[in-house]
Every structure is written in C-alpha cells, then in structure tokens.
C-alpha positions, 0 to 999 in steps of 0.5 A: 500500500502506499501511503497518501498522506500522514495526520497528527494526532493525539497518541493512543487514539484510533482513527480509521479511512474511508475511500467513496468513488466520486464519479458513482458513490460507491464504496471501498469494501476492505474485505472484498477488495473491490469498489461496491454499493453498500458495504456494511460500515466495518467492511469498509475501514481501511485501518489507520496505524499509529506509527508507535508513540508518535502522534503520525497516523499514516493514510494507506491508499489499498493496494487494488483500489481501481486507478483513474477516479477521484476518490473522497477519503473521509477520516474518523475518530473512533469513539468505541471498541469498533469502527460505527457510522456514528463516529466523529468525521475528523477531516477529509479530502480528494485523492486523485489516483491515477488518470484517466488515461491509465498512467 
C-alpha cells in the first residue's frame, strides 16, 4: 500500500479511512477488495496505524483500489471498541489516483 498522506494526532487514539468513488458513490469494501454499493460500515475501514508513540497516523491508499477516479477519503475518530457510522468525521479530502488515461 502506499501511503497518501500522514495526520497528527493525539497518541493512543484510533482513527480509521474511508475511500467513496466520486464519479458513482460507491464504496471501498476492505474485505472484498473491490469498489461496491453498500458495504456494511466495518467492511469498509481501511485501518489507520499509529506509527508507535508518535502522534503520525499514516493514510494507506489499498493496494487494488481501481486507478483513474477521484476518490473522497473521509477520516474518523473512533469513539468505541469498533469502527460505527456514528463516529466523529475528523477531516477529509480528494485523492486523485491515477488518470484517466491509465498512467
């Protein structure tokens, strides 16, 4: 996976991504490793790693995520044991991965 961009935060808190394709508003589903309508909430965190005691949360595009589309990467601070639709959004952006003309 490379990594798209790298968030500071508070050490010891989890926050997990999210990738939605612009163009249909379908979602990444981690599990199935494809772009679909409607995957459930804990099928579709890509997890976010704490880099040990450091603060630095790097965001990891997944490895098969389809090259050429604009994609809305949403970060989420999660508030419990698991990832939940009801988790405070901390930020977002667009990655741009690729281009339409496959390079």
């Amino acid at each position: 996976m490379a990594i798209f961009n790298t968030i500071y935060r508070a050490t010891g808190t989890t926050y997990y991504a999210r990738f939605v394709a612009r163009i249909s508003g379908n979602t990444w589903n981690d599990t199935t490793k494809v772009v679909e309508a409607g995957p459930s909430w804990a099928n579709s965190v890509v997890t976010m790693t704490e880099v040990p005691d450091t603060g630095q949360f790097p965001i990891q595009i997944p490895a098969l995520l389809p090259k050429g589309y604009n994609y809305d990467v949403t970060l989420y601070l999660q508030a419990g044991a698991v990832p939940v639709n009801t988790d405070a959004i901390d930020s977002t952006d667009i990655l741009k991965l690729g281009s339409i003309f496959g390079f």
